[in-house]
N, C-alpha and C positions, 0 to 999 in steps of 0.2 A: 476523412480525418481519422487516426489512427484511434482514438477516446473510444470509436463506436465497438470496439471488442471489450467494454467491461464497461457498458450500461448496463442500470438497473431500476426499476419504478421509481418515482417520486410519489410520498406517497405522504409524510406528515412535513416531511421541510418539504420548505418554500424559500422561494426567492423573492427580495433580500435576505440574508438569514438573519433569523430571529435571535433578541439577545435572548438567555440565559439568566433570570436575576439582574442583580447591579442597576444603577441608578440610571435618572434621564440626562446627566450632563458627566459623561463619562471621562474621568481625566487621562492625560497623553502619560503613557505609561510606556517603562521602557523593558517589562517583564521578558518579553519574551526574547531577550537579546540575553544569548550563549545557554539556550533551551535545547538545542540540537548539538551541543557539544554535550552538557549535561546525561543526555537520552543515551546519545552513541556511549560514554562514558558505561553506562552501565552492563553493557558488552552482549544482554541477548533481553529479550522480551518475549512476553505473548501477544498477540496483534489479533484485532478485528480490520477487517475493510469492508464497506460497503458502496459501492456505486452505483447511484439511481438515473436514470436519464426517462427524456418522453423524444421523440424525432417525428412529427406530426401527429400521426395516429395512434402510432406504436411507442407503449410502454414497456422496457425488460429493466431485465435486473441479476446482476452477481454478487457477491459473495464470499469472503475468504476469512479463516480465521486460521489460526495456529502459534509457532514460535520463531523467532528469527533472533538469527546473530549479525550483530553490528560491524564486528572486526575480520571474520573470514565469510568463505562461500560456505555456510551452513542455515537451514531452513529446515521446518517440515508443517506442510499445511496441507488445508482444504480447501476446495476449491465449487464452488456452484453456481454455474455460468448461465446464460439467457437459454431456452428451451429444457431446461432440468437436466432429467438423467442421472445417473448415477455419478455422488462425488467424486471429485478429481483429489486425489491424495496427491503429493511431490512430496520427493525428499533429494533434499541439496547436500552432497556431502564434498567437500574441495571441487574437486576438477568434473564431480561424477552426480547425473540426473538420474533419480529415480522415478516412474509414477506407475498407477493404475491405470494406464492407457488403455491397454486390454481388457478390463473387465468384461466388459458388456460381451467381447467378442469370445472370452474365456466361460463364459455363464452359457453358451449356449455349445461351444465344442472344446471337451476337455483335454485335448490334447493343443489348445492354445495358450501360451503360460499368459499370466494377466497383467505381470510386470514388465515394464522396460526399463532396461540401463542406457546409458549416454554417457561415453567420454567427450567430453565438449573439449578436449585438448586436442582431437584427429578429427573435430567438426569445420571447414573453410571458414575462415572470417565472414568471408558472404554471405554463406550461409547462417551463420551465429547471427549477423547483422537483421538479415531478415524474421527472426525471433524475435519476440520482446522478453528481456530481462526479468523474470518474475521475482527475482530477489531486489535488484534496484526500486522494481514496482512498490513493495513493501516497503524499503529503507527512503524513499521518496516523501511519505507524510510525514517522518521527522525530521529530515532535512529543511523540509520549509522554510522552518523556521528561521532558520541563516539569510533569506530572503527578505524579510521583513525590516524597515528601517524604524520606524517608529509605531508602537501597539497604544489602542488607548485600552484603557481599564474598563471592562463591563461590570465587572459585581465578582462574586464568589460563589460557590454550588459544593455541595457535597455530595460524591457521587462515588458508591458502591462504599463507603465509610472512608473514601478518600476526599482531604481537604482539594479544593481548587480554585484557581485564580481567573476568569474566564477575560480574556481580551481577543482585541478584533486591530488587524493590519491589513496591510497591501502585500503582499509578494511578489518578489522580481525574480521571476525564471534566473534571469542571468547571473544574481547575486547567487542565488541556490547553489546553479552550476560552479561559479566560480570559489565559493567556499568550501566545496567539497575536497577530499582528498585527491591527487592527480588523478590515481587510476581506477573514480569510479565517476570519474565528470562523465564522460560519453554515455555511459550507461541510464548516467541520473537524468541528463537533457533528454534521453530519449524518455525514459517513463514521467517526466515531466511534462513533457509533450504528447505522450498522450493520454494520460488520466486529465490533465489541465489545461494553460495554456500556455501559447509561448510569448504573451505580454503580459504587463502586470495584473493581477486580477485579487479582487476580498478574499480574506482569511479568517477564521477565528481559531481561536486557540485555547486550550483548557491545561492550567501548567501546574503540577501538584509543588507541594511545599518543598521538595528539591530539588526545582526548577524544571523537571524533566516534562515534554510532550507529556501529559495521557491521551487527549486527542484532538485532531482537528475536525476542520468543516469549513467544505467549499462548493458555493456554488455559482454556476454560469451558463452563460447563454454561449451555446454554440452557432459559428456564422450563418447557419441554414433555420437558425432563430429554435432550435431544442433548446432542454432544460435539461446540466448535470448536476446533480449531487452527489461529492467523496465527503465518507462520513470514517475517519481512519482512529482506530484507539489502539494506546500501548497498555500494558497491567503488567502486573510478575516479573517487575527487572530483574535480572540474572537469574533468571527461569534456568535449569538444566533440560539445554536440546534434547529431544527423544529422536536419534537417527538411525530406528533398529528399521527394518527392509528385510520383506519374505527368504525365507530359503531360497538360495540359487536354482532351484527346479522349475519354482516360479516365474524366474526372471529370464528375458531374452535381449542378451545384449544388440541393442540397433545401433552400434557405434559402426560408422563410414571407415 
């Protein structure tokens, strides 16, 4: 199952997830309907991700936080994936992938530059296919929401001195997919598929006083009977991207 590239511990949530505040007869609320129009509206964000998983014995866990843009291929984050090491930077700018690939291998022979370039416009589709999307991966927690047919109302919370409205839904992969813009369905089924599932599965949702995501939380059992938790937050709407990238001395273009 493709989910197993961005486990991470489980470690205070638990499954079922815990409400938040709010009462024990929670009423059928329909907040969360045009919360991902609202999100994307606001054209870039700063973003946490967390994903926690167990698969038997073995607990990992990653990691990502940064800014993302809603309306083009622009991105720049961090990355910290199961066995540590040194952070993974990307930087997305239109057609063109930046990261710290090299590090580790530049720290040790300085005549290796520590940057990679990527023109994904001379990369085969095939090839692109067999990637996962790191920018869909991120634009995937506030899409959900387009998923959801009916939220009920948990309560209220205020969190980091923002108002919120805390409700809990079902998600339909397929609604997700099918609400999105044409040309990023493929993209979104796939990071849907594998941070989540591809049948309906519980959601909650924390939606500030201009309707927008601040975050979700979801968790489930995977068919080999694991535990995942995605714990996804937005802040800073219309954050200004930071898409500054080493001097070119640094950088070694791996475009095919």
């Amino acid at each position: 199952m493709a989910t197993v590239r961005r486990l991470l511990v489980v470690a205070v949530l638990v499954l079922p997830l815990a409400a938040c505040g709010g009462s024990s007869k929670p009423a059928v609320d329909t907040g969360v309907s045009g919360a991902t129009a609202r999100t994307v509206a606001a054209k870039t964000a700063s973003f946490s991700l967390l994903i926690s998983g167990t698969l038997g014995t073995m607990s990992v866990q990653s990691s990502e936080s940064g800014s993302v843009s809603f309306s083009d291929r622009r991105a720049h984050f961090y990355k910290l994936v199961p066995g540590g090491g040194t952070p993974q930077e990307i930087v997305l700018n239109g057609p063109y992938d930046y990261t710290n690939a090299n590090i580790d291998a530049a720290l040790k022979d300085s005549s290796v530059k520590p940057w990679t370039k990527l023109d994904t416009r001379r990369v085969p589709p095939a090839q692109l296919k067999s990637h996962p999307d790191e920018l869909a991966h991120v634009r995937a927690v506030a899409y959900l929401a387009n998923g959801v047919d009916h939220a009920s109302k948990i309560g209220s919370d205020t969190i980091g001195a923002v108002a919120q409205v805390h409700y809990r839904g079902v998600v339909d992969p397929a609604r997700v997919v099918a609400a999105a813009p044409a040309a990023e369905r493929t993209a979104l089924r796939t990071a849907v598929g594998n941070d989540y599932l591809t049948k309906p599965f519980p959601a909650d949702f924390w939606i500030d006083d201009a309707g927008r995501v601040r975050r979700v939380l979801v968790g489930y059992r995977t068919p080999g009977g694991g535990q995942i938790v995605v714990d996804g937050r937005f802040s800073e709407f219309g954050v200004k991207l930071d898409l500054s990238i080493p001097a070119a001395s640094k950088i070694q273009d791996i475009t095919p």
